[in-house]
N, C-alpha and C positions, 0 to 999 in steps of 0.2 A: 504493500500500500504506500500511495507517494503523500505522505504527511507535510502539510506545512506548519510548525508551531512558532506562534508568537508570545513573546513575552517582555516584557518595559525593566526587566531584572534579568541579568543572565552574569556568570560566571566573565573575566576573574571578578567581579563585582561581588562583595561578599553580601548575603541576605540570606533567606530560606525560601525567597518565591525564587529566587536564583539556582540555590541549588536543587530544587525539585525537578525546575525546567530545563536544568543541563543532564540531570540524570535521568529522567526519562526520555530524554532525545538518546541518549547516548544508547540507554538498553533498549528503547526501543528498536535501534538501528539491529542491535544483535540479533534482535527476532526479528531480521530480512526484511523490515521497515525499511524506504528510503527518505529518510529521515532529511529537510531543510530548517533550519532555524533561523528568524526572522526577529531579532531582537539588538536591544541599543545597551550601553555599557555608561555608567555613570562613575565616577570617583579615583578610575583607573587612566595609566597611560597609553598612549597609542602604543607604544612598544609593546606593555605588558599586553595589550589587548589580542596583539598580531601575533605575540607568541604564545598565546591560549589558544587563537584561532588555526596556529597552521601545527598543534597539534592532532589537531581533531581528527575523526574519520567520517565526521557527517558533516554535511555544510553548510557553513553559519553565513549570512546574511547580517551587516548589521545598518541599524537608522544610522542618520546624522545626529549631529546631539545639537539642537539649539534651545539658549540660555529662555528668547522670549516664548513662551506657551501656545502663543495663537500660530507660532511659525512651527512649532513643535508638532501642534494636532495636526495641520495640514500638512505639513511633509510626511508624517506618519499613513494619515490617508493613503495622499497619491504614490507615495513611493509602492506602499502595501499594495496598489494596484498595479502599479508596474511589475510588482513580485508574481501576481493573480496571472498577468497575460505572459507570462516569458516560460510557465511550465505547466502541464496540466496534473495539478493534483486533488486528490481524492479526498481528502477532509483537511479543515484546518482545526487546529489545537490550542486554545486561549490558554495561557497557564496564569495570566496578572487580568486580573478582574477589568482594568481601566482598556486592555485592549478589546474588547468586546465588540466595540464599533466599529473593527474590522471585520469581527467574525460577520455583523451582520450584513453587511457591503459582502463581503464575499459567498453570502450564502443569498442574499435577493439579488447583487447584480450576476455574480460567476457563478450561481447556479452550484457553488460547493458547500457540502453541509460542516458546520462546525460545532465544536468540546469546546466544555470550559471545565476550569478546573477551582473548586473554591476553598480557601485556605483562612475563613474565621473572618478578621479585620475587618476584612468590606462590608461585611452584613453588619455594622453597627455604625456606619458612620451617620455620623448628628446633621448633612445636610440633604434635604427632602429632596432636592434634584438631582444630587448624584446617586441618594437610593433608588430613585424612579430609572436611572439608567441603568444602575446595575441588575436590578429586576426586570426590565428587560431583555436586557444581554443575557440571563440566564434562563429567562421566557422563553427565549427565541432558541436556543443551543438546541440539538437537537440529542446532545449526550449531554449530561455533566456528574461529576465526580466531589466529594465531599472528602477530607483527610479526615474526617472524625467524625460520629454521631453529633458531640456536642458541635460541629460548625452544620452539621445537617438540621439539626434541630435551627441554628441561627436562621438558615435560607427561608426553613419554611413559614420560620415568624418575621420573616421582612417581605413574606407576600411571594416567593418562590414556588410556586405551583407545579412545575417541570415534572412527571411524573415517572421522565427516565433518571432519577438521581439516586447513585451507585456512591455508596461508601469505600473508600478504601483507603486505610491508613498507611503512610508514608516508610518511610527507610532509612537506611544510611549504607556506605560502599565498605561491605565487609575486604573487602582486598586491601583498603586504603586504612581502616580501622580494625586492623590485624593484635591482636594482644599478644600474641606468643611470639611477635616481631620485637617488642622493645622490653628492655630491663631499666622498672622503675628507679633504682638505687640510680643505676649509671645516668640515667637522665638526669636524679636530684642531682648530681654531683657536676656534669657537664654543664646544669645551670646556676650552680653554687648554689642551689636550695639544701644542700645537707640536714639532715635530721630535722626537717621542717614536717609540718601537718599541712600540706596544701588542699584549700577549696577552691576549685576550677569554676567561672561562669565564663563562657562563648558567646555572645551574640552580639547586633550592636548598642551601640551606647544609647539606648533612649527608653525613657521613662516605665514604659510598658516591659522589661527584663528585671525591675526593682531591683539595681544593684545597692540603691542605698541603703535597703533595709539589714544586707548583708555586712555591709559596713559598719552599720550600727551595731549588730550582733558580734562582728570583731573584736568595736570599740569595749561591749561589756564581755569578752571573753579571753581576752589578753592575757589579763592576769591570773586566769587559771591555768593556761594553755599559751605560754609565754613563745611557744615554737610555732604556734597558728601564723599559715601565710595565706592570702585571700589575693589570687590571680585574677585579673579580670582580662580577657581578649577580646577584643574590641575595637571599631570606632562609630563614632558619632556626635550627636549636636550634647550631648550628657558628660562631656570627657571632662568643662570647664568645670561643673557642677561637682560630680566625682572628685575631682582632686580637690574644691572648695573642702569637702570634708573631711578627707584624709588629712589635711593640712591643718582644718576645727580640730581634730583629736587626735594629731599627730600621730597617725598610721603609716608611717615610711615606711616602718620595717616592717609591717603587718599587711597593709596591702600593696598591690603593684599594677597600675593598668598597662599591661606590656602594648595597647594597639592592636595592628593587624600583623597576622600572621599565617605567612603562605600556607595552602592547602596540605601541601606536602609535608611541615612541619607540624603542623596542627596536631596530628596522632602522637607526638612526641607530650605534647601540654597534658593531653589526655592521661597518654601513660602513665605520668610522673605524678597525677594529684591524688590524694586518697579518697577522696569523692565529689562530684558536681552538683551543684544547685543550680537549679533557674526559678527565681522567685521571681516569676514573671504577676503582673497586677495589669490591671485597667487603665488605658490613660486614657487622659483627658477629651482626647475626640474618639474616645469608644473602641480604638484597639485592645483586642485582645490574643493571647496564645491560642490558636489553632489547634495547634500540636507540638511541634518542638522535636525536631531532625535533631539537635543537638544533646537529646536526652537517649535517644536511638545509638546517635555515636558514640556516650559514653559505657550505654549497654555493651556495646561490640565489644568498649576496652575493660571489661569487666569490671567498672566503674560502680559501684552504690549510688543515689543520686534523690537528691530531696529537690520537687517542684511544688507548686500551689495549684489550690482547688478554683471552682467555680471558672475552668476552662479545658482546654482538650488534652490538659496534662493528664487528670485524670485516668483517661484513657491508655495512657503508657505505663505509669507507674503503678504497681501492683501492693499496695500500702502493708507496710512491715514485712514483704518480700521481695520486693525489689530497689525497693527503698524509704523513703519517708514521703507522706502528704500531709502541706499544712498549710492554714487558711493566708489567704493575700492581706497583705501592708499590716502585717502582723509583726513587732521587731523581738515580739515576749515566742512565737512559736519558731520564728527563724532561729534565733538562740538555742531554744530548746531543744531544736531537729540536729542542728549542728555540734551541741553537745554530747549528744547521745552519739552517731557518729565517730565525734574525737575521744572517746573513752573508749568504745567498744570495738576492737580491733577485728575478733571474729564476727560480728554483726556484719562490718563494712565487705567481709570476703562471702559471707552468704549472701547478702543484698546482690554482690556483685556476680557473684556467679550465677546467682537464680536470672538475674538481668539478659547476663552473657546468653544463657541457652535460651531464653524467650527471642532476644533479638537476634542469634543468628537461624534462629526458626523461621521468625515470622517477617522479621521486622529489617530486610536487605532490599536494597534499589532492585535486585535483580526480579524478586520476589513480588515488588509493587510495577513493577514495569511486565512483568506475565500477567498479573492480574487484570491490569489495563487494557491489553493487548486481548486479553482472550473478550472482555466485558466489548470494547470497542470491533471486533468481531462478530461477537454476537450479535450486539446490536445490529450493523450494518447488513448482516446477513438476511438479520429479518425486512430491513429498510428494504432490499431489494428487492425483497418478493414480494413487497406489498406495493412495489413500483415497477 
């Protein structure tokens, strides 16, 4: 099948609408898909971009990037239809909610049926005209796919009627996030973290990850646990904020917002922490956790790993077996989860290993990419006969 997928987030651009949409282009290509990606790169350089790109074995396509909006939506249009007439393909693949307006240009004018793919956020945003478009764009889809019940549940209370909507939870790239590739000791040591307690959060810097609650939880945990190091990997508009704090309760030696850090090395941060937290919360225009690929990848490195409730973390963590759940912008349960954690040694290697074997069960790109594959099949198959 000749897929065309678009996406407003794509690799090396770090995100998670990023990396869903470069990993299911990728595995999809493996199942004999010919796979085009149609997507713009934010925050990166052209170098880096061009030497992500001419990695690849499928082929990327990428926008312009302009600063003013009005010139942004229109190039995006016409280009995307210049993309429509130069090959004939067989379905396009929304993976970023805001592309949708192609999907539906390419399914009323080109006659191609188009996925969308919904990952939480969108479904809560606070303004009335951007929710009346995205409940369209997902009106109109003629597949679409949810990472979680709880973002399935969000669609259908924001007026999502679609009656082809297919659950299927997310992954991470077991190859890349290999445990029995690194020795945690050697990595503390190569990073001068020696005899440190490291907790690891991945995503970026902004309000809806709650890294400051974690902070706060350091602040009152220092003194008991004077070797605790609180890693943050990262960037975003929250980095100025973060350090405001670190700085209020002098955390130098306690935490460290190391930035971005290549894909490639990323499984290294992993290895070396003794558990992950994403104390992800609510922000202020209504984003929330979806899911969270970065709790999947700490599974892989047989990681333990405390997130919050009242979002699709739920759904990943298996509470007092895989790891800990506790309530959002909470700084008395973030403490408490982290606590328990740093005393209990054997806890942290069952949490981790029960994790280890659920995620490389269930929970692999390759795993979520046959799902897809076999559901977007089906579907189609029946489209035809009834056309």
């Amino acid at each position: 099948m000749n897929i065309l997928l678009i996406s407003f987030e794509f690799p090396p651009q770090p995100g998670g609408i990023g990396t869903y949409s470069y990993q299911i282009a990728k595995n999809l290509h493996y199942l004999n898909n010919n796979i085009t990606a149609l997507v713009n790169t934010n925050l990166m350089s052209r170098d880096e971009v061009e030497k992500f790109d001419n990695f690849q074995e499928f082929n990327i396509i990428r926008f312009k990037n302009y600063k003013n909006k009005v010139f942004k939506i229109i190039h995006r249009i016409f280009f995307s239809c210049k993309v429509f007439e130069s090959k004939k393909y067989d379905l396009i693949f929304i993976t970023y909610s805001h592309a949708g307006i192609i999907g539906i240009i390419g399914k009323y004018l080109y006659k191609i049926p188009y996925i969308m793919m919904g990952h939480g956020s969108e479904f809560l945003y606070k303004n009335r005209y951007l929710n009346f478009f995205i409940r369209l764009f997902f009106n109109c889809s003629d597949l679409i796919f949810a990472n979680s019940k709880f973002t399935a549940d969000l669609m259908r209370n924001r007026g999502i009627i679609n009656k082809n909507l297919k659950v299927i939870p997310l992954g991470a790239d077991e190859k890349l996030y290999d445990k029995n590739r690194y020795n945690p000791d050697l990595l503390k040591k190569k990073y001068g973290f020696e005899k440190r307690q490291i907790i690891l959060t991945v995503g970026n810097l902004s309000i809806r990850k709650g890294h400051k609650y974690v902070i706060e939880a350091v602040q009152i945990l220092k003194d008991d646990f004077p070797n605790i190091l609180y890693l943050i990997i990262g960037r975003g508009k929250e980095r100025e904020y973060l350090e405001s704090l670190i700085e209020k309760y002098n955390l130098h030696d306690y935490v460290k917002i190391i930035g971005f850090v290549s894909t490639e090395l990323l499984p290294e941060y992993y290895a070396l922490c003794d558990f992950f937290i994403l104390n992800s919360t609510k922000a202020p225009n209504g984003d929330v956790e979806g899911f969270g690929i970065v709790l999947v990848e700490s599974g892989l490195m047989g990681k333990p790993v405390i997130g919050t409730k009242g979002c699709g973390i739920v759904e990943i963590i298996e509470h007092n077996k895989t790891g800990l759940l506790i309530e959002k912008d909470s700084i008395k349960d973030t403490t408490s989860a982290i606590r328990v954690l740093l005393k209990d040694v054997k806890l942290r290697k069952s949490f981790g290993q029960n994790f280890y074997l659920k995620a490389i069960k269930t929970l692999t790109w390759k795993a979520v990419a046959h799902n897809t594959n076999n559901e977007i099949n089906s579907y189609f198959a029946k489209y035809s006969t009834k056309n």
